[in-house]
C-alpha positions in Angstrom: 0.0 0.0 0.0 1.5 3.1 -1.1 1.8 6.3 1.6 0.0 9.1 0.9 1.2 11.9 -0.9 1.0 15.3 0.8 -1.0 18.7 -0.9 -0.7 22.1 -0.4 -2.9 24.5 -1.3 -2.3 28.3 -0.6 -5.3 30.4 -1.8 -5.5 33.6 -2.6 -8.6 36.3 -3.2 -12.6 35.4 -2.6 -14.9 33.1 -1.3 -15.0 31.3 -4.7 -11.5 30.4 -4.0 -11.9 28.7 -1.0 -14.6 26.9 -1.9 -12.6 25.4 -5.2 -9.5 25.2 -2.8 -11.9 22.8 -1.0 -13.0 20.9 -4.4 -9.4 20.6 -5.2 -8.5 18.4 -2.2 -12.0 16.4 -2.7 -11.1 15.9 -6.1 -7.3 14.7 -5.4 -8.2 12.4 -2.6 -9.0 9.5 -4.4 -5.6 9.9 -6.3 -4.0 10.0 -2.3 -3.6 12.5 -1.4 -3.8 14.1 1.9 -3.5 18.1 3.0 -0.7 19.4 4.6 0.1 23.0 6.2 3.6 22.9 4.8 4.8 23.1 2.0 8.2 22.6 2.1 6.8 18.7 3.2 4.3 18.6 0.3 4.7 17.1 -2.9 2.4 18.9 -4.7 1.8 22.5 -4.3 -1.3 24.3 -5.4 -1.4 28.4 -5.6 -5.0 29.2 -6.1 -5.0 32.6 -7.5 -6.9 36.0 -7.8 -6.3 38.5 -10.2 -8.8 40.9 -8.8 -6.1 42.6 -5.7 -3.7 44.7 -6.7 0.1 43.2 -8.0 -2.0 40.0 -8.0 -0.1 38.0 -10.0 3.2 39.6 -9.1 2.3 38.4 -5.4 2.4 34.7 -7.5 5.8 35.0 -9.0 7.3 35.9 -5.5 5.8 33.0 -4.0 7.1 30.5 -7.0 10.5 32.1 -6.3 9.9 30.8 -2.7 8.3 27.4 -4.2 12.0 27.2 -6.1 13.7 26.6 -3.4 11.5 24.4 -2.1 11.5 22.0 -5.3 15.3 21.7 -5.7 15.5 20.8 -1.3 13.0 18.2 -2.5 15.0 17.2 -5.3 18.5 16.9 -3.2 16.1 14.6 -0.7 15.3 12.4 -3.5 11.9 13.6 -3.5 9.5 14.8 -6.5 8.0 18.1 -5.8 5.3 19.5 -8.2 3.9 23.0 -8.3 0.3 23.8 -10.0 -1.0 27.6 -10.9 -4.7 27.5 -10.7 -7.3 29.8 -10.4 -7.7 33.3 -12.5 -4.2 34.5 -12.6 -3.7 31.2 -14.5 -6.5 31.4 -16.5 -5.0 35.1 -17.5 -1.3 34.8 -18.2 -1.5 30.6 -19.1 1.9 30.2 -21.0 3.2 32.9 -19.7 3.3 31.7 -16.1 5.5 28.7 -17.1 8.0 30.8 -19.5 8.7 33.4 -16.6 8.7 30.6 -13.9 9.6 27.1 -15.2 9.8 25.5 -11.7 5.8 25.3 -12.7 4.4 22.2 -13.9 1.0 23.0 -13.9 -0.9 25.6 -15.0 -5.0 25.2 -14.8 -7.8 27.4 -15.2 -10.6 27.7 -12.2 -13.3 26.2 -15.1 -10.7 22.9 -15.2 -9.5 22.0 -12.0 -11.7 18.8 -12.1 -9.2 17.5 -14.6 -5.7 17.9 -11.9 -5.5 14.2 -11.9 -5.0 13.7 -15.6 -2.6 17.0 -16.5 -0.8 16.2 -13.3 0.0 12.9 -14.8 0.8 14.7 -17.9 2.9 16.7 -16.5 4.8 13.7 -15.1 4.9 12.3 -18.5 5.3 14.8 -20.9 6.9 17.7 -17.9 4.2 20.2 -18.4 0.5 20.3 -18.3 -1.3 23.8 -19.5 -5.3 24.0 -19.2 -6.8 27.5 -19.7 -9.8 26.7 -22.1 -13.2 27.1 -21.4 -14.9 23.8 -21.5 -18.2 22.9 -22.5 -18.6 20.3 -20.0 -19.6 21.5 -16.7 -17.0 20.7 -14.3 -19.7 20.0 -11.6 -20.7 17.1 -13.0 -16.9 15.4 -12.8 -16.0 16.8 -9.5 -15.4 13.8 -6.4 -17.5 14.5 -3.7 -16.3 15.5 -0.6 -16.1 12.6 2.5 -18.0 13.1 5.7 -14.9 13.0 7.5 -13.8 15.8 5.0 -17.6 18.0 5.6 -17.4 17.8 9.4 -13.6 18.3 9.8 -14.3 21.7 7.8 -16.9 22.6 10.3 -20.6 24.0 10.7 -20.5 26.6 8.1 -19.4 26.0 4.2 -19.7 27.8 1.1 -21.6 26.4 -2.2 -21.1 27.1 -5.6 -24.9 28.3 -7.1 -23.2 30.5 -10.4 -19.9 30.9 -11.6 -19.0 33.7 -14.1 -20.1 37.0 -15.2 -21.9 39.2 -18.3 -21.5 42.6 -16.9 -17.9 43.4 -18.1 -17.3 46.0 -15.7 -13.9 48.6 -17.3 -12.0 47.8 -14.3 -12.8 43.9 -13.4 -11.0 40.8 -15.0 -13.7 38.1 -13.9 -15.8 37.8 -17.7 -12.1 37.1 -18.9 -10.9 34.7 -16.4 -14.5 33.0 -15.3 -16.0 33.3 -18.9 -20.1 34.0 -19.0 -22.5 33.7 -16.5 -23.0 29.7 -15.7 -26.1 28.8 -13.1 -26.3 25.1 -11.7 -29.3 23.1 -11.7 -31.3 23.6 -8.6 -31.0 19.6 -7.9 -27.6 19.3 -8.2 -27.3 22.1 -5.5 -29.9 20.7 -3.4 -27.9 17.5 -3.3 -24.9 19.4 -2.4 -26.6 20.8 0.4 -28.5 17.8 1.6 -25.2 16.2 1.8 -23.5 19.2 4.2 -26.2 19.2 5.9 -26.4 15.3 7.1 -23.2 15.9 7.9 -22.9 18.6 10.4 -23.2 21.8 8.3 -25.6 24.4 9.8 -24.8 27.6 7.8 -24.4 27.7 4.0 -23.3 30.5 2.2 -24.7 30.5 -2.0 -21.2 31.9 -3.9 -21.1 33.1 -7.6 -19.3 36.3 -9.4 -23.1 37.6 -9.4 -25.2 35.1 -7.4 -27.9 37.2 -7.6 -28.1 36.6 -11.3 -28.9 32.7 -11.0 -31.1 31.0 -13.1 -30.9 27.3 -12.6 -33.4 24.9 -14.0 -35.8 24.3 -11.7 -37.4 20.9 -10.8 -40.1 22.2 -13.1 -38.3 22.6 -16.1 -37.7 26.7 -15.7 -35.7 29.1 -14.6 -35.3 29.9 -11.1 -34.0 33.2 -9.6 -31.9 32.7 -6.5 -34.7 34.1 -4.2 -36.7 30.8 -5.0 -33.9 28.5 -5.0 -33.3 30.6 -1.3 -36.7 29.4 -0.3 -36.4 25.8 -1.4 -33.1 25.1 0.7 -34.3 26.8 3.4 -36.8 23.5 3.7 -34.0 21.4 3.7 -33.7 19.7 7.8 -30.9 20.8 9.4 -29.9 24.2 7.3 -30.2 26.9 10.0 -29.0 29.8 8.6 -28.3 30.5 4.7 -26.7 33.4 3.1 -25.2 34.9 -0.9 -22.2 36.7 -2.3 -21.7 38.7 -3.9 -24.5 40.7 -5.2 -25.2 43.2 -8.1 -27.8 45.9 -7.5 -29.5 45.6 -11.2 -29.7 42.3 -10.5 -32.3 42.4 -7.2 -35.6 41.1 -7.9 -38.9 40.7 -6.2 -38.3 37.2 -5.2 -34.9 37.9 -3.5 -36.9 40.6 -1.5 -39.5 38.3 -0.6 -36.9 35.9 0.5 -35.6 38.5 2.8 -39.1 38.9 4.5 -40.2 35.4 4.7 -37.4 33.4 5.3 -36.4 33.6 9.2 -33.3 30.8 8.1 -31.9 33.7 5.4 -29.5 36.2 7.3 -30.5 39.9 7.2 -26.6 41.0 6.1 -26.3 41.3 2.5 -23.1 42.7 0.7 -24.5 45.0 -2.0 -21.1 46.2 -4.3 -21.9 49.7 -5.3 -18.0 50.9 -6.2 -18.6 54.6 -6.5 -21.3 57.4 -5.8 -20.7 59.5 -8.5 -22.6 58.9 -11.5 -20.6 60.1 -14.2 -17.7 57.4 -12.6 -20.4 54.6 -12.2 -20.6 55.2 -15.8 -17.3 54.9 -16.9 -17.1 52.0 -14.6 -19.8 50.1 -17.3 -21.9 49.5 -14.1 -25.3 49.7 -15.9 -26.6 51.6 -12.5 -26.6 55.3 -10.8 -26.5 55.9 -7.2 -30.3 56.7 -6.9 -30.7 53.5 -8.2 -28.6 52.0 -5.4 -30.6 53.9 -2.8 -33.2 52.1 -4.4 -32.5 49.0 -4.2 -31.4 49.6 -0.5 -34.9 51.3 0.0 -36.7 47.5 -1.2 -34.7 45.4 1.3 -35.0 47.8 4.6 -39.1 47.8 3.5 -39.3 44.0 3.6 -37.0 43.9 6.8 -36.0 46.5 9.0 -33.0 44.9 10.6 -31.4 44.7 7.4 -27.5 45.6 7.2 -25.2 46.0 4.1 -21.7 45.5 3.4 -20.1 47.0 0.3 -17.5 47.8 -2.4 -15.5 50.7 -3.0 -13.3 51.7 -5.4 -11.6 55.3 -4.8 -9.0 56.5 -7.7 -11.0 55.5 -10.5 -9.3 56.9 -13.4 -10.9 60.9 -14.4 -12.3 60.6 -10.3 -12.5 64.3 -9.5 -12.7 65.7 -5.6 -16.7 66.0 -6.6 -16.9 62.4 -7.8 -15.1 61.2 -4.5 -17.5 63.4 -2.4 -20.2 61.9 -4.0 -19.0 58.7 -2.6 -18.7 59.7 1.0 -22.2 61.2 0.4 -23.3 57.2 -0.6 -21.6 55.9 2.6 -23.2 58.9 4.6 -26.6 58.1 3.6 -26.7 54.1 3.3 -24.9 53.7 6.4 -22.5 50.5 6.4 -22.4 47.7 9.0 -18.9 46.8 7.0 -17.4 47.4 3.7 -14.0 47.2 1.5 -12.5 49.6 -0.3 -9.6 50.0 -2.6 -7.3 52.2 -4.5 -8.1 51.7 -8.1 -5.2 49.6 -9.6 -5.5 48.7 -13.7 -5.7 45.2 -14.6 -3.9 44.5 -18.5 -6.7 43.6 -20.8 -9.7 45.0 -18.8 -11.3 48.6 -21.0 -10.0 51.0 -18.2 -6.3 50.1 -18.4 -6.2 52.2 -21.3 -7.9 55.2 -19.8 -5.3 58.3 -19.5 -6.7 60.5 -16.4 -5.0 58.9 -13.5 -5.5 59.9 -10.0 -2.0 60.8 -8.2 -0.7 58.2 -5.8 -1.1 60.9 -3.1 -4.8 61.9 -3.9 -5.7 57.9 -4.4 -3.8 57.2 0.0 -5.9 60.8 0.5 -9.7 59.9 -0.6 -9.1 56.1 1.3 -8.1 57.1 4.4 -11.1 59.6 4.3 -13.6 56.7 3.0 -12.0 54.3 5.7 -12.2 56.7 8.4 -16.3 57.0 8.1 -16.6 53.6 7.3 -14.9 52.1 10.3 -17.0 54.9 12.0 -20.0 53.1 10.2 -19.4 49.6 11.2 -18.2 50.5 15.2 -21.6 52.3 15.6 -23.2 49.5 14.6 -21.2 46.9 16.7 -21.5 49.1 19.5 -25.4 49.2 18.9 -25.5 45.4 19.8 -23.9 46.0 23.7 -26.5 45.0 26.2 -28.7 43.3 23.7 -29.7 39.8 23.2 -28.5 38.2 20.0 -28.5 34.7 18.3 -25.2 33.3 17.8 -23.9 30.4 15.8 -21.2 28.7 17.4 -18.8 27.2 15.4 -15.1 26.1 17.3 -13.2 26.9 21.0 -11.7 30.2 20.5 -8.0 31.0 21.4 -8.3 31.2 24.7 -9.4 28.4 27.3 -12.9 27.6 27.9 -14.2 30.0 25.3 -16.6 29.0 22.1 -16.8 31.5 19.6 -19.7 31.7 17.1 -21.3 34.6 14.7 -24.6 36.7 15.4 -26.3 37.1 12.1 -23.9 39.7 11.0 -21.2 37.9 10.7 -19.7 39.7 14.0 -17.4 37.2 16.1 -18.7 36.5 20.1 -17.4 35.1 22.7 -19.2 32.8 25.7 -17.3 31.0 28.3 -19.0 27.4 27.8 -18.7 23.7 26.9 -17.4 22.6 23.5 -20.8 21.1 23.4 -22.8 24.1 22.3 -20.5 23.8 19.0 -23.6 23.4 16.1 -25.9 25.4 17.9 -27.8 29.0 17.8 -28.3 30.3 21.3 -29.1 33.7 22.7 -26.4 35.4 23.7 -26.4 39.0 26.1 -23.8 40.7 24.8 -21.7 42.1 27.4 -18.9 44.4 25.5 -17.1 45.1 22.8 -13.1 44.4 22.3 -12.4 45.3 18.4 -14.2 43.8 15.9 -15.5 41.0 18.7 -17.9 40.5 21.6 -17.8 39.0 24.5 -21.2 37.8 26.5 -22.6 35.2 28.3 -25.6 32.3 27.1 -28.8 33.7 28.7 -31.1 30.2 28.3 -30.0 26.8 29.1 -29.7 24.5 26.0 -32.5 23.0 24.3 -34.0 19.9 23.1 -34.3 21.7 19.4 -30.9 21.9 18.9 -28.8 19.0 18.8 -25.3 18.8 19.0 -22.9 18.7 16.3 -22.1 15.1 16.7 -25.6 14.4 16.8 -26.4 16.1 13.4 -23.5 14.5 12.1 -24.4 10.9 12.8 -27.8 11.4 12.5 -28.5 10.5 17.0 
């Protein structure tokens, strides 16, 4: 019987990331191997990359210089090391990757990383394996499933893939180019996905796609679905708690997604709404098919279907031709919406995308100006609204002992972390917590009801007691 060979895979970037990070190992594991955290130990090493950050794929080629070193230690050991680029940073430079570091030996594409087995094989063979094509197959359908041992050793929450891709070829954004056109998956196959997380332990899911709120999966029916009815369907699954989406487009905001926001008590009100910009004329060199009173719009629809609603947004700041008005405009946005979180950026150009070729630049010094302005009333934003929550009663998920002894940490409905001093036991459920204070971004309180019958243990969902 032969030893298992050790993966590891460093991921960079968004939620869709981790998720295929996840598939990645599923999909490998019946070939042997078995994850490691290092990997100067591993013999094959996985970057799964993101184009979207800036120097993204710069950030790459420092860690294959790293990865260099590595491979030859290995070497002098007796040992083969192989190194894979996947993700979108591979699906963008392909050949490229390989001719400026050769230590690679695969290069794949996130709409191929179902066929690893076979081009790492190649690669043995042949001493390069290069996949950046769009299939026509759907990848779902070849992908291993993931173990129980594998569901519950990732824990209570886990992301699913719903949509993959995107038609709304944004100036600044890469994804159309590196994730191809908008892709929704049939609402069985995701139901099975789910069904199966669920039996085994998972009480939060979180629906992923480039623009999840586009989804239109066939239906059991034979027609389209939007994602608010696929929200409803799952949320009659036993043993889904809590569900939630990323990320969002406001055009894309329908009646059923706002119903699902009223009627479902298992759908989170926290939703992370990208808007970029407040300034009209820059949403529209941005291609983003809205304006800023549309936003407000939007915004308007969910807070009249549920009044504890928060949002969490995008910001770009720098855009190129962004004038001191444009930027007010922005802060204007923030003022008004009102953030419970958000990211924002210095606009950085990305080769190939429509506004890498636009001339009026924002200085350096005006770009590290306009953030620190936006981040200053954002992270006003977002303490208010923690600090809001202080002496209140709040339902928590918990999901693993925090770093210090005794504790269980979980997340309120928000995704803010808090902190009870309790039994490992209460890991897998959602109890009421009073929260006490505030220390950062966390809480600390204490559980204010004894556990109930209703809600079993993790061990018990997981083996079905």
């Amino acid at each position: 019987m032969k030893p298992p060979r050790k993966l590891h895979i460093k991921s960079y970037g968004c939620q869709m990331n981790v998720y295929d990070a996840q598939r990645m190992v599923d999909t490998l594991a019946p070939e042997g191997f078995v994850e490691t955290a290092s990997a100067e130990e591993a013999d094959l090493v996985i970057l799964n990359t993101c184009h979207i950050r800036e120097k993204a794929s710069e950030k790459v080629y420092s860690e294959l210089g790293r990865l260099r070193v590595a491979k030859d230690e290995a070497a002098r050991a007796g040992r083969a090391m192989q190194i894979a680029v996947a993700g979108c940073v591979a699906q963008a430079e392909g050949e490229e990757i390989v001719r400026r570091a050769p230590v690679v030996d695969v290069v794949v594409g996130p709409q191929s990383y179902h066929h690893l087995p076979e081009l790492l094989k190649r690669a043995g063979d042949e001493g390069r394996a290069i996949e950046t094509e769009f299939p026509a197959a759907d990848k779902f359908g070849f992908l291993a499933q993931p173990k129980p041992d594998a569901i519950r050793a990732r824990g209570i929450s886990a992301f699913v893939t719903v949509q993959e891709g995107c038609d709304k070829f944004c100036t600044f954004c890469v994804v159309p180019y590196t994730r191809g056109a908008e892709v929704s998956r049939p609402v069985a196959k995701i139901v099975d996905d789910v069904k199966r997380l669920a039996d085994n332990g998972v009480r939060e899911l979180t629906l992923i796609g480039q623009n999840v709120n586009a989804y239109h999966g066939e239906g059991p029916d034979g027609k389209s679905w939007r994602l608010g009815s696929l929200l409803e369907h799952l949320a009659r699954i036993p043993g889904v708690a809590r569900l939630r989406y990323s990320t969002s487009h406001p055009r894309d905001v329908d009646d059923s997604l706002i119903a699902a926001h009223r009627d479902l008590g298992e759908l989170m009100p926290f939703v992370h709404l990208p808007v970029q910009s407040g300034s009209d004329r820059i949403l529209a060199a941005m291609n983003r098919k809205h304006t800023a009173d549309d936003y407000r719009r939007v915004i308007d629809r969910f807070r009249s279907a549920r009044q504890d609603i928060a949002f969490s947004s995008d910001f770009i700041v720098g855009f190129p031709g962004e004038s001191e008005q444009d930027f007010l405009a922005t802060l204007a946005l923030v003022t008004q919406i009102g953030y419970a979180a958000a990211y924002s950026f210095k606009y950085s150009a990305r080769p190939g995308t429509p506004a890498a070729d636009l001339q009026e630049t924002v200085s350096p010094a005006d770009m590290d100006q306009r953030l620190e302005r936006l981040q200053e009333l954002i992270d006003s934003q977002q303490s208010a609204f923690n600090k809001a929550a202080i002496g209140s009663t709040v339902d928590v998920l918990f999901e693993r002992p925090a770093r210090k002894e005794g504790q269980i940490v979980g997340r309120t409905a928000f995704l803010q972390p808090a902190h009870v001093m309790a039994s490992p036991d209460i890991i897998g459920k959602i109890l009421p917590v009073r929260i006490d204070s505030l220390e950062r971004y966390s809480f600390l309180g204490e559980l204010v009801t004894p556990r109930t019958a209703r809600e079993p243990a993790l061990s018990q969902i997981a083996t079905g007691a």
